[in-house]
C-alpha positions, 0 to 999 in steps of 0.5 A: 416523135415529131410528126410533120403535116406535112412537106409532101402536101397540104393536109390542112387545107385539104384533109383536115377530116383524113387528118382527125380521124387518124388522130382519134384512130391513134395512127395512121400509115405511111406508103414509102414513095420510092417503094409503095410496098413498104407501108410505115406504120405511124403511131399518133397517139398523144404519148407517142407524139412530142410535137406536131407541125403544120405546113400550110397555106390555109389552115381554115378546114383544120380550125374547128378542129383545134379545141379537139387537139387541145383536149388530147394534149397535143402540141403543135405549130404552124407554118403558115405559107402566105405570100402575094405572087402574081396569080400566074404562079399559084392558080388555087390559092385562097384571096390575099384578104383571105389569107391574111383573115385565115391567119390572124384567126389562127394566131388569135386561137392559139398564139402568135408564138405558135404561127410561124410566117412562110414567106417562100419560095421567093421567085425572081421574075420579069414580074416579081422583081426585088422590088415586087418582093420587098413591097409584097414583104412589107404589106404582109409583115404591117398586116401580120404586125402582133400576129407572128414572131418569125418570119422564114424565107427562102429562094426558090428552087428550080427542079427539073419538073418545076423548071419545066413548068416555069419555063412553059408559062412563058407563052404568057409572058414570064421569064424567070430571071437568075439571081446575082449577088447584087439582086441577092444582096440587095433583097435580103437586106431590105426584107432584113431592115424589114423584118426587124421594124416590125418586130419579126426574127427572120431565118432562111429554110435550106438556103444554098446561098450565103444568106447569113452574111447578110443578115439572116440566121440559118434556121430549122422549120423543125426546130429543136430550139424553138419547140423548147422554148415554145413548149418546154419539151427538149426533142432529139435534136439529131439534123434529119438525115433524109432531108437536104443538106442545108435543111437544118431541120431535126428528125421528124416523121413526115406522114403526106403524101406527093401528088396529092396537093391542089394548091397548083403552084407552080414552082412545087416541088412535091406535085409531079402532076396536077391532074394526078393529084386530082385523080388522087384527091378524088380517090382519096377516102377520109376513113383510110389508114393512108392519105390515099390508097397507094394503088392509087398513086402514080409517083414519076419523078421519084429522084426530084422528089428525094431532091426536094425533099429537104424543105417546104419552101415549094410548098 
């Protein structure tokens, strides 16, 4: 079994310690978010687990951890979130210098092979434009240069409630803008020539655009291949049902939680609420068997959850 930690928030960042005290527990519960009565019971004992995957945009919290994790014999990867948006669009991220410190750190403790760069959502706006974003790509992909051998991208998408929220911050000047097939066009191939002079292989995460004709594999955040190849291990490589359609990742047990992240950005599709996800923080007790007491959550927009339940790239 793969566990995923996880699309629905940033349990890194956020709950490390929720995280290794369920590890040494040997499992942990899962509300189901469309039926909070429905309580899955996970298990995460080392047999059981083939592989664990990180989803995160500051793994710091988690690191003193990882010499444990070694010890039991797990394996895992990250997916590492790093972008430089316009503050505007991600209010409690950690510094740019930050990130790229947090990273290498990372990389170095446990190899560039098993840091993967998130480079998404990718937002086209009044004030990150095709140009923003090949700059910001390259400054990135030059600091990450020996750090990473992959880098994922994908576009933004714009759900009810994270349209909603775009749409507002109007008032301080942001018009998102549409993509056409020549902005398309022009960015993929420019993050593509990119990409490739710094040594990277570039895939996109559940793209409905035509990103492989110019030059990006349609790739799996899960990855049956690249978890092989990583690890030796050869997992079900069965497409999860539960996800998008054009989410190529294999079936794996996602154990966060929505509404309990608060990295505040503003295109995520799996915070409903940010002032929910601080009263859920709040609530939250590091020794329960759930990220949080489901009589705590209040989850909303259930159907823009099951929308966006296909990819990180919110996230």
């Amino acid at each position: 079994m793969i566990i995923s930690v996880s699309r629905r928030s940033d349990i890194p960042a956020f709950y490390a310690d929720w995280f290794m005290n369920r590890i040494r527990a040997g499992y942990c519960t899962v509300p189901n978010p469309f039926n909070p009565n429905q309580i899955s019971h996970v298990s995460l004992k080392p047999e059981d687990v083939e592989v664990i995957v990180f989803w995160t945009r500051n793994p710091a919290p988690l690191l003193p951890y990882l010499p444990e994790l070694d010890r039991r014999g797990y394996n895992y990867y990250f997916l590492f979130t790093l972008m430089h948006n316009p503050r505007l669009l991600e209010v409690n991220q950690p510094s740019f210098s930050t990130s790229i410190s947090n990273f290498r750190q990372l990389s170095d403790t446990i190899g560039p092979e098993k840091v993967i760069w998130r480079y998404d959502p990718i937002i086209l706006s009044n004030i990150s434009q095709v140009e923003f974003h090949a700059q910001a790509y390259l400054n990135i992909a030059r600091m990450l240069k020996g750090y990473t051998n992959r880098s994922i991208i994908s576009l933004v998408d714009l759900y009810r409630k994270t349209r909603q929220r775009l749409y507002a911050l109007s008032r301080q000047g942001l018009e998102i803008l549409p993509w056409d097939e020549i902005s398309l066009a022009r960015l993929i191939g420019l993050l593509v020539d990119l990409a490739r002079s710094h040594g990277l292989d570039i895939y996109s995460c559940a793209e409905d655009h035509d990103v492989g004709s110019l030059g990006i594999i349609p790739g799996k955040c899960i990855d049956d291949n690249y978890i092989l190849k990583t690890f030796g291990i050869a997992v079900n490589g069965k497409k999860d049902s539960s996800q998008r359609k054009p989410c190529g990742c294999v079936v794996s047990k996602d154990i966060g939680m929505y509404d309990t992240c608060l990295s505040g950005c503003q295109y995520c599709y799996a915070t409903t609420s940010f002032e929910q996800a601080k009263l859920n923080y709040r609530a939250h007790d590091p020794g329960s068997a759930s990220l949080i007491n489901r009589n705590c959550h209040h989850a909303k927009n259930v159907k823009d959850y099951a929308a966006g339940g296909g990819g990180i790239s919110n996230l």
